[in-house]
N, C-alpha and C positions, 0 to 999 in steps of 0.2 A: 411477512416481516421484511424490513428496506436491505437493501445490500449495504449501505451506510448510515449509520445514525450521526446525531452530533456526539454522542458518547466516542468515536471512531476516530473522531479529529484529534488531532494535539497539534496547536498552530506553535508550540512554544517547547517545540523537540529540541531539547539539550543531551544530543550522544556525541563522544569523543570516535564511533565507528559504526559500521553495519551492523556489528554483531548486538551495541548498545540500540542502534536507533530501532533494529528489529525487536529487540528484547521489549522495549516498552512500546510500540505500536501493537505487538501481540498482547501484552496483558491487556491493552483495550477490551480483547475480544472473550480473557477470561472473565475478567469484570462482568461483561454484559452475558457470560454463559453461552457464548458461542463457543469457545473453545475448552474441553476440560483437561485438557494437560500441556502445559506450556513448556514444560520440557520437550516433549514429543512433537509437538509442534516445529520448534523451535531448529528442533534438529533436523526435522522436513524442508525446512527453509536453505538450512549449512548444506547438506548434500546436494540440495536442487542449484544454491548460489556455488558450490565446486563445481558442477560442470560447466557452466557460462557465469560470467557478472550479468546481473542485471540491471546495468547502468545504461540510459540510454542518453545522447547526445539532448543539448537544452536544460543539462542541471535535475534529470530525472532517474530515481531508482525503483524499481521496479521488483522487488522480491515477491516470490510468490511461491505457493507451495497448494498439493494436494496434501492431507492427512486424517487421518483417522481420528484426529484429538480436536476436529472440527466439525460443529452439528449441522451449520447451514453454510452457502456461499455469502462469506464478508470481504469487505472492502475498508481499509484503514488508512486515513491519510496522517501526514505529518509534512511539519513545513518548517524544519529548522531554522534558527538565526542566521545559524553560518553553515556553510555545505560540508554534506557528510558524502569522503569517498567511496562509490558506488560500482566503482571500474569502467566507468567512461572514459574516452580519451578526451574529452573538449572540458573532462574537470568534475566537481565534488557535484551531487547532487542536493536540491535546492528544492525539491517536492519529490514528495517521495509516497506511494501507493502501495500497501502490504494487501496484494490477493489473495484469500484461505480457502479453500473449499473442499468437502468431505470428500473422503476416500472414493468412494463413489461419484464423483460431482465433475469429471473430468471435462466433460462437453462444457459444461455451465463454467469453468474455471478457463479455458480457453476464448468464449464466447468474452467472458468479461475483459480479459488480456487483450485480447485481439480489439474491443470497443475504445477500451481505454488507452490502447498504445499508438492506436487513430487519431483518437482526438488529440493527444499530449503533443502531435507533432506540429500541431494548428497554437502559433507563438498566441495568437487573442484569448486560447483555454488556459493553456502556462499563464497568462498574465493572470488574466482573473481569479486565479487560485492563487497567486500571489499576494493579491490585492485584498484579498475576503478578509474583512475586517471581525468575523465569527466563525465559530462549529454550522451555523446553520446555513451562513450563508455559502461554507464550502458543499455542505449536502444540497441544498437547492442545486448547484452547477454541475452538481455529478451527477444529481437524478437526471435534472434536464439534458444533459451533453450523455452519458455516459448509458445511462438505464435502461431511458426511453428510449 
């Protein structure tokens, strides 16, 4: 099964905060039955986001979490209208990547952070996820940049 489907994407995130924009990138993932308790999850994300922001300079958020209320390693994008603060200092972020991965999944949850927070720093990957005009065309760029 993909680490992203197009089911994953939400190009048309309307949150007024993290705590919103996390809320519904994770229902993604009940939806599609990767994740069965979105409470629990949810809360996996609040303690992992108290010890660091996961904002990274370029308009990027980064929340991620290991939990138990997750069946396989998913990847969920979102791409707001307007930026949601993420604790960067260079400002709100503007693409934003929710990493999930089962309690057990630790290596495979790092491997994916560590791929993706490589490429995010290359402004030609940030544009082109700007620019995806669909759900499919943002999974095609993160299979190929990201996956593979």
């Amino acid at each position: 099964m993909s680490l992203i489907t197009t089911d994953q994407v939400v190009l048309d995130l309307d949150a007024a905060d993290r705590t919103e924009a996390t809320r519904q990138l994770a229902q993604t993932l009940v939806t599609s039955g990767r994740c069965t308790d979105l409470a629990t999850f949810l809360d996996d994300v609040r303690k992992r986001e108290e010890q660091m922001a996961t904002g990274l300079p370029g308009g990027i958020g980064i929340p991620h979490a290991r939990s138990a209320a997750i069946t396989q390693p998913s990847l969920v994008f979102g791409r707001p209208a307007t930026g949601v603060d993420w604790g960067a200092e260079d400002g709100p972020a503007t693409l934003i990547f929710l990493i999930a991965a089962p309690d057990g999944g630790g290596q495979e949850h790092m491997k994916i952070l560590a791929a993706l927070a490589r490429k995010l720093m290359r402004a030609e990957f940030r544009q082109s996820l700007r620019d995806a005009p669909d759900a499919a065309t943002v999974v095609e760029i993160v299979e190929r940049e990201v996956v593979n």
